[in-house]
C-alpha positions in Angstrom: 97.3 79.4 84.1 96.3 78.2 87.7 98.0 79.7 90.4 98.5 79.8 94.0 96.9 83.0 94.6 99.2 84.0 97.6 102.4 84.3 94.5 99.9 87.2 93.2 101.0 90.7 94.3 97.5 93.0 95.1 97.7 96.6 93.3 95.3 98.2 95.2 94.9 98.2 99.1 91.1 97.4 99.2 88.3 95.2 98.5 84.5 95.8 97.6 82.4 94.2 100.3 79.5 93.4 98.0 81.3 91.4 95.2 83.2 89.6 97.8 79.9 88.8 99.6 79.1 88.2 96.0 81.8 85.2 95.1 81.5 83.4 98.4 78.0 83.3 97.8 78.4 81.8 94.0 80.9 79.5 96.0 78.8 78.3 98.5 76.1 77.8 96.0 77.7 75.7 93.7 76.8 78.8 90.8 80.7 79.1 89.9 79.7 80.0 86.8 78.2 83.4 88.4 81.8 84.2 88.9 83.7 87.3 88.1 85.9 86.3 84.9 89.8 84.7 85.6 91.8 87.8 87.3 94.1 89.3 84.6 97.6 89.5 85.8 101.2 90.8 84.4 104.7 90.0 84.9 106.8 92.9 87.1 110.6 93.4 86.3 111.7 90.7 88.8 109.0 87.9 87.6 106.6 88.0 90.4 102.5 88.3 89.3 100.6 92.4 89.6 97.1 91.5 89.7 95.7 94.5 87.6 92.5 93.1 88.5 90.7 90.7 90.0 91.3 91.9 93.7 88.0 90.6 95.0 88.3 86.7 93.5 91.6 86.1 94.1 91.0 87.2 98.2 88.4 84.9 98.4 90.9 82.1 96.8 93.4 82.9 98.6 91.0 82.7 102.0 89.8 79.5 101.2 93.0 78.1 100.5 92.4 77.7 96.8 94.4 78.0 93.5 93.1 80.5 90.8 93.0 80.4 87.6 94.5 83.4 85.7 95.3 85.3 82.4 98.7 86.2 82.5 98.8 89.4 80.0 101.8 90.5 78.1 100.5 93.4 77.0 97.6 96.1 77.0 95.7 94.4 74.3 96.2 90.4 75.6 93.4 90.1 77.4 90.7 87.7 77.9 88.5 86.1 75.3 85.1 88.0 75.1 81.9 86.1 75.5 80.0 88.5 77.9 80.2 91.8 79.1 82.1 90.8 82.5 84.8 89.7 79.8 85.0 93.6 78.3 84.9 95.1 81.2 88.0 92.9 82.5 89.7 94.2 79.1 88.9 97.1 79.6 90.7 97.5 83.3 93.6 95.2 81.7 94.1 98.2 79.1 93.4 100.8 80.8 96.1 99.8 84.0 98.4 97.8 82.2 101.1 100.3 82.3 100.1 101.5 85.6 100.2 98.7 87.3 103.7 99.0 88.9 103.3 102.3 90.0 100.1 101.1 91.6 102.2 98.6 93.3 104.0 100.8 94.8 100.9 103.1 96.6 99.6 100.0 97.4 102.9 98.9 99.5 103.2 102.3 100.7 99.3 101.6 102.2 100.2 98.7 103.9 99.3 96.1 101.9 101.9 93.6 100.7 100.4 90.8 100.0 96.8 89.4 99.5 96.8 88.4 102.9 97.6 91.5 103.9 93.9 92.6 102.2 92.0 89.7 103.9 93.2 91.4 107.9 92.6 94.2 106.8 89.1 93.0 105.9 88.7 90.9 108.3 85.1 91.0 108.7 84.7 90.0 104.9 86.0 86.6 105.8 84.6 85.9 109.0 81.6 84.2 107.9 
């Protein structure tokens, strides 16, 4: 499901410089198919999106003013459909945080970070270029 990524609500308060560096560089080579796989997300108790992943992509979406495409989970075990490794190792993350994910939230508030564009300030440098 495509997504404006600023309705996604980040789970962890930072990003990796090098895979953000990373997906601007797929971006602004036309390689999108270098990409990191679709960000699993999950539903919380009041319907909003917990990215459990995905962090790194959706920032960049979000900075470029993009919607993202995304795998809405319902469970540990719904995640994406495997054709390479990048598509385990999402599953992997989606089923090993899965449960965790609200409780992750809740750090990640606690941090500072409320939103995704909360992540871009405080990364500010990341985006800058």
């Amino acid at each position: 499901m495509k997504v404006n990524p600023i309705d996604i609500l980040p789970t962890q308060d930072f990003l990796k410089p090098g895979t953000v560096e990373y997906i601007f560089g797929c971006i602004a080579d036309g390689a999108e198919s270098g990409l990191p796989p679709s960000p699993i997300v999950r539903k919380n108790l009041e319907g909003g999106l917990l990215a459990i992943d995905g962090h790194n992509l959706i920032a960049v979406r979000l900075a470029l003013g993009e919607d993202i495409e995304v795998h809405l989970a319902e469970s540990k075990d719904d995640g994406l459909e495997v054709k390479d490794q990048k598509d385990i190792d999402r599953n992997a993350d989606l089923l090993e945080k899965y449960n965790q994910v609200p409780e992750l939230r809740a750090q990640t508030v606690l941090a500072g970070v409320v939103t995704f564009q909360d992540l871009i300030n405080r990364n500010q440098n990341l985006f800058n270029g």
